[in-house]
C-alpha positions as CSV (number, residue, x, y, z in Angstrom):
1,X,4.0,6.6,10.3
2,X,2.8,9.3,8.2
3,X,0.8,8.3,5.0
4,X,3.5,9.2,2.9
5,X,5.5,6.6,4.1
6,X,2.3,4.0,4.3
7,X,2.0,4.5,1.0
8,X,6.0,4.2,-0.4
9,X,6.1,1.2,1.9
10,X,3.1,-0.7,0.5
11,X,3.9,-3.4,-1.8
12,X,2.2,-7.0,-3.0
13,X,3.3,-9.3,-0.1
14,X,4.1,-12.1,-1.1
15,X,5.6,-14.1,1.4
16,X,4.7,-14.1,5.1
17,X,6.6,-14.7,8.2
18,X,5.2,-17.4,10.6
19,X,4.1,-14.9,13.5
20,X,0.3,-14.5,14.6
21,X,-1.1,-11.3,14.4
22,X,-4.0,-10.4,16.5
23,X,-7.6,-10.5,15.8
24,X,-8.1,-7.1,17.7
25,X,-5.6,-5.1,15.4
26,X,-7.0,-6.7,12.5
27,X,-10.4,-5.9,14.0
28,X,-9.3,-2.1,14.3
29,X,-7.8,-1.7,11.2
30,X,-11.3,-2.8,9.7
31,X,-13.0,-0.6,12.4
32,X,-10.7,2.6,11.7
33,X,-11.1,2.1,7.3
34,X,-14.6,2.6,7.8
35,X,-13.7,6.3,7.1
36,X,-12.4,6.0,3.4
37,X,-14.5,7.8,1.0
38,X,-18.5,6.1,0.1
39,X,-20.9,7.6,-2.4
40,X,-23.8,8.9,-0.9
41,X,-22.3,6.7,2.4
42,X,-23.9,3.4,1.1
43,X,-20.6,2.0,2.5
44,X,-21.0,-0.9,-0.1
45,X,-18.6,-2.9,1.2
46,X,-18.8,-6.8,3.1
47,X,-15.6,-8.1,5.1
48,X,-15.3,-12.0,5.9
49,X,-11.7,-12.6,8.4
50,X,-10.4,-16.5,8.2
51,X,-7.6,-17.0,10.5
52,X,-6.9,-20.1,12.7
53,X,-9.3,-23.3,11.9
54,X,-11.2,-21.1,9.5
55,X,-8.3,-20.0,7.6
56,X,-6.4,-23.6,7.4
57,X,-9.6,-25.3,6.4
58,X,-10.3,-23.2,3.4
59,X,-6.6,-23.8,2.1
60,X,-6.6,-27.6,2.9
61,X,-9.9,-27.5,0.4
62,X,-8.5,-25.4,-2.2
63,X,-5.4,-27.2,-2.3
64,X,-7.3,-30.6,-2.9
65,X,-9.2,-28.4,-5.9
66,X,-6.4,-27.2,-7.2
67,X,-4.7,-30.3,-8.5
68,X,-8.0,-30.8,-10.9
69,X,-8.6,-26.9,-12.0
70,X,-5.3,-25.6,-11.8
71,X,-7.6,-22.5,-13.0
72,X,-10.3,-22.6,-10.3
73,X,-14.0,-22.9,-11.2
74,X,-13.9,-19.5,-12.9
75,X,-14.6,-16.0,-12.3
76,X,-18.0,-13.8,-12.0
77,X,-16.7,-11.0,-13.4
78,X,-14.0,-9.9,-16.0
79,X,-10.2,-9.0,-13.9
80,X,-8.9,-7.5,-17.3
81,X,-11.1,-6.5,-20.2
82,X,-10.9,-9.5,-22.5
83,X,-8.6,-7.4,-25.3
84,X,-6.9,-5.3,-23.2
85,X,-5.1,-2.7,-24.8
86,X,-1.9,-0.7,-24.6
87,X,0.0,0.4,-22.7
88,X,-2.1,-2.0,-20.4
89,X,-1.4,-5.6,-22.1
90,X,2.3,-4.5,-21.8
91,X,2.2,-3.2,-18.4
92,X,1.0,-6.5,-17.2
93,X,2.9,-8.8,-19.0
94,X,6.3,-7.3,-17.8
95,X,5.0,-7.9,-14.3
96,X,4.6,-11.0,-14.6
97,X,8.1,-11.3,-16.5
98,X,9.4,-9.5,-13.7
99,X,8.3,-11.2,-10.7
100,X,8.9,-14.6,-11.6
101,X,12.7,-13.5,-13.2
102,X,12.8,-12.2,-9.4
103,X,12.3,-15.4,-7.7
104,X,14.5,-17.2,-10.3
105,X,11.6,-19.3,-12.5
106,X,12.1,-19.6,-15.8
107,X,9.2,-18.8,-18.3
108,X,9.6,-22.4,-19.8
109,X,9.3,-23.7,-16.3
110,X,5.2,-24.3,-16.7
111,X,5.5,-26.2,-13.2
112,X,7.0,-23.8,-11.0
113,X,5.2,-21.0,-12.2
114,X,1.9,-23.0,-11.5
115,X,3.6,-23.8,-7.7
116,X,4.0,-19.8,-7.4
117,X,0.5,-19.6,-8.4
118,X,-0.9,-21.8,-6.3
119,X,0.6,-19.5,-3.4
120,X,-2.4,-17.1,-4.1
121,X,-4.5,-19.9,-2.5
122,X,-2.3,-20.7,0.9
123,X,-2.7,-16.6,1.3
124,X,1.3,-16.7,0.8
125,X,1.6,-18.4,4.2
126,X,-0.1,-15.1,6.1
127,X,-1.7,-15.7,9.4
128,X,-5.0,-14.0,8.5
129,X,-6.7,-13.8,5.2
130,X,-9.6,-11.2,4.2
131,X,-12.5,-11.2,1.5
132,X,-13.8,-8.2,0.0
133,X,-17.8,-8.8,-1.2
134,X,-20.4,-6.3,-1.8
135,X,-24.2,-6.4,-2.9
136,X,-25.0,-7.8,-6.7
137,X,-27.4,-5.0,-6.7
138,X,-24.6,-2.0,-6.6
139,X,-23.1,-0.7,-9.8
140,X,-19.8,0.3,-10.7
141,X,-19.2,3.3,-8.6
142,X,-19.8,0.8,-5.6
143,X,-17.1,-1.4,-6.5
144,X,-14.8,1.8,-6.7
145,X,-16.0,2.4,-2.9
146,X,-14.9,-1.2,-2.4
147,X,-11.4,-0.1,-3.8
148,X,-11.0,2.8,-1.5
149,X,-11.8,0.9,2.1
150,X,-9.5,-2.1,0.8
151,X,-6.7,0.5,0.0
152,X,-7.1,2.2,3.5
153,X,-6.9,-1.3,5.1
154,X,-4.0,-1.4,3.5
155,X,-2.3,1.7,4.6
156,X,-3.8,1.0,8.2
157,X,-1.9,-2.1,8.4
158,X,1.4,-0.8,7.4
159,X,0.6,2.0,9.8
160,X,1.1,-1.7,12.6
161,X,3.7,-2.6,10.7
162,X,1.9,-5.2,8.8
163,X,2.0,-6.0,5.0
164,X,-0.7,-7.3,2.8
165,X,-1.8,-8.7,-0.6
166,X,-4.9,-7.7,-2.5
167,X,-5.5,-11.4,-4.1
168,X,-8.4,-11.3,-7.1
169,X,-6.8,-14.6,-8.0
170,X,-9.9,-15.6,-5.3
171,X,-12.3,-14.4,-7.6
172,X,-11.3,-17.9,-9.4
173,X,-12.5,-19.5,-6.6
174,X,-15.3,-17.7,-5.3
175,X,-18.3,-20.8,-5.2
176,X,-15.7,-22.7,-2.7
177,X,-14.5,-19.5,-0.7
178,X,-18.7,-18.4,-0.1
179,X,-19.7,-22.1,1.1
180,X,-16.6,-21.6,3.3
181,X,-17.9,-18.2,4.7
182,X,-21.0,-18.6,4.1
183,X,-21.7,-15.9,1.7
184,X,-24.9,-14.9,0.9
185,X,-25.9,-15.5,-2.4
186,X,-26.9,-11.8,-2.8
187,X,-23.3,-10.6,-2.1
188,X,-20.6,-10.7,-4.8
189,X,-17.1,-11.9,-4.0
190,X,-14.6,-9.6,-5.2
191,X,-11.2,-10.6,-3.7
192,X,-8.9,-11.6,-1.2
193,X,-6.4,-10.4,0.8
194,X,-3.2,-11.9,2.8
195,X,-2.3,-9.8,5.6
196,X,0.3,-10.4,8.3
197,X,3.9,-9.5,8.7
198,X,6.3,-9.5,5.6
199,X,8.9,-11.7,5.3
200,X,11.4,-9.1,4.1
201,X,14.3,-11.9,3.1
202,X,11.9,-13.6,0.8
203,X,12.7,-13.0,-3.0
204,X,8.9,-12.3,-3.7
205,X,9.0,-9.3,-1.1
206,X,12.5,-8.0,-2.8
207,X,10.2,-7.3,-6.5
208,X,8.6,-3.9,-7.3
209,X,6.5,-2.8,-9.7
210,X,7.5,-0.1,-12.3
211,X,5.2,2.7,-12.1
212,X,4.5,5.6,-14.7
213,X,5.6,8.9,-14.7
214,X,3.6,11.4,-13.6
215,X,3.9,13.7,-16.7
216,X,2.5,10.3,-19.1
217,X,-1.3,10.4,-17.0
218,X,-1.6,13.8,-15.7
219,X,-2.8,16.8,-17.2
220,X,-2.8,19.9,-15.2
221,X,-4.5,22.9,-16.9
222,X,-4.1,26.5,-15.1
């Protein structure tokens, strides 16, 4: 698959089929992202893989958590600036509008919106999740190091024919996910993601994104 395609192909997963998928591929995919771009090669970033016991555990727990903080216990840093702007505040309103008029959930419909929520913490049914964590110490130009290994990870598993999910809904729930994976205290969690193989009749997996024109972000000067 070239990375053209990779890329056109990658979407937010959010419904997985019931099939395993090897810890060995998942272990090269890791292996073979350790090539995407690092600042002065600090390679900032931390991986944690829960499938199997590890995996159903942590949902079983969060599940239980859930029904008392629909929210989660909070997060360490900021997802979206507290006033965000536009086009931004627009942008991400309209996805939300957009997915859940996609799987047929009325915005009245409080409950089912919190079930679809709640998905984020069952990793959409995948077979293997992932969390992303780097050192407390490391500044922003880390985090944007972070970004680039978790989007080659990404590309890598369509590459296998996989899909995924970059989840920093887990950010909510980052005290429960560390005791789970035993995170150090001097690592930062940043996010999760659901990784596994797409189920491609699922209304979730039919919803895309709308993305800007090119002409409304770049500038070329010659």
């Amino acid at each position: 698959m070239q990375v053209t395609e990779a890329l056109r192909s990658r979407f937010s997963c959010r419904a997985f089929l019931d099939r395993p998928v090897s810890l060995s591929v998942i272990r090269e995919i890791l292996d073979e992202a350790r090539k995407a771009p690092s600042g002065g090669n600090l390679q900032p970033w931390q991986v944690h893989v829960v499938a199997g016991k590890a995996l159903t555990g942590l949902v079983e727990d969060i599940r239980r958590r859930f029904v008392a903080a629909p929210v989660g216990e909070g997060t360490e840093y900021d997802i979206y600036p507290p006033h965000l702007a536009e086009p931004y505040r627009t942008r991400r309103f309209k996805t939300g509008m957009d997915l859940y008029r996609a799987l047929g959930i009325a915005r009245e419909d409080t409950e089912a919106r919190q079930r679809q929520w709640q998905r984020n913490y069952e990793f959409f049914g995948a077979p293997v999740g992932l969390f992303f964590a780097l050192d407390r110490a490391l500044g922003p130009p880390q985090w944007s190091d972070v970004g680039m290994y978790i989007l080659a990870v990404m590309l890598l598993a369509r590459e296998r024919g996989l899909h995924s999910c970059a989840q920093e809904a887990w950010a909510a729930w980052h005290g429960a996910v560390a005791a789970h994976i035993q995170l150090p205290a001097s690592q930062m969690l940043f996010c999760g993601m659901a990784i596994g193989y797409g189920d491609e009749s699922a209304p979730a997996n039919a919803f895309r994104t709308e993305r800007a024109p090119l002409d409304e972000f770049a500038v070329f000067h010659d």
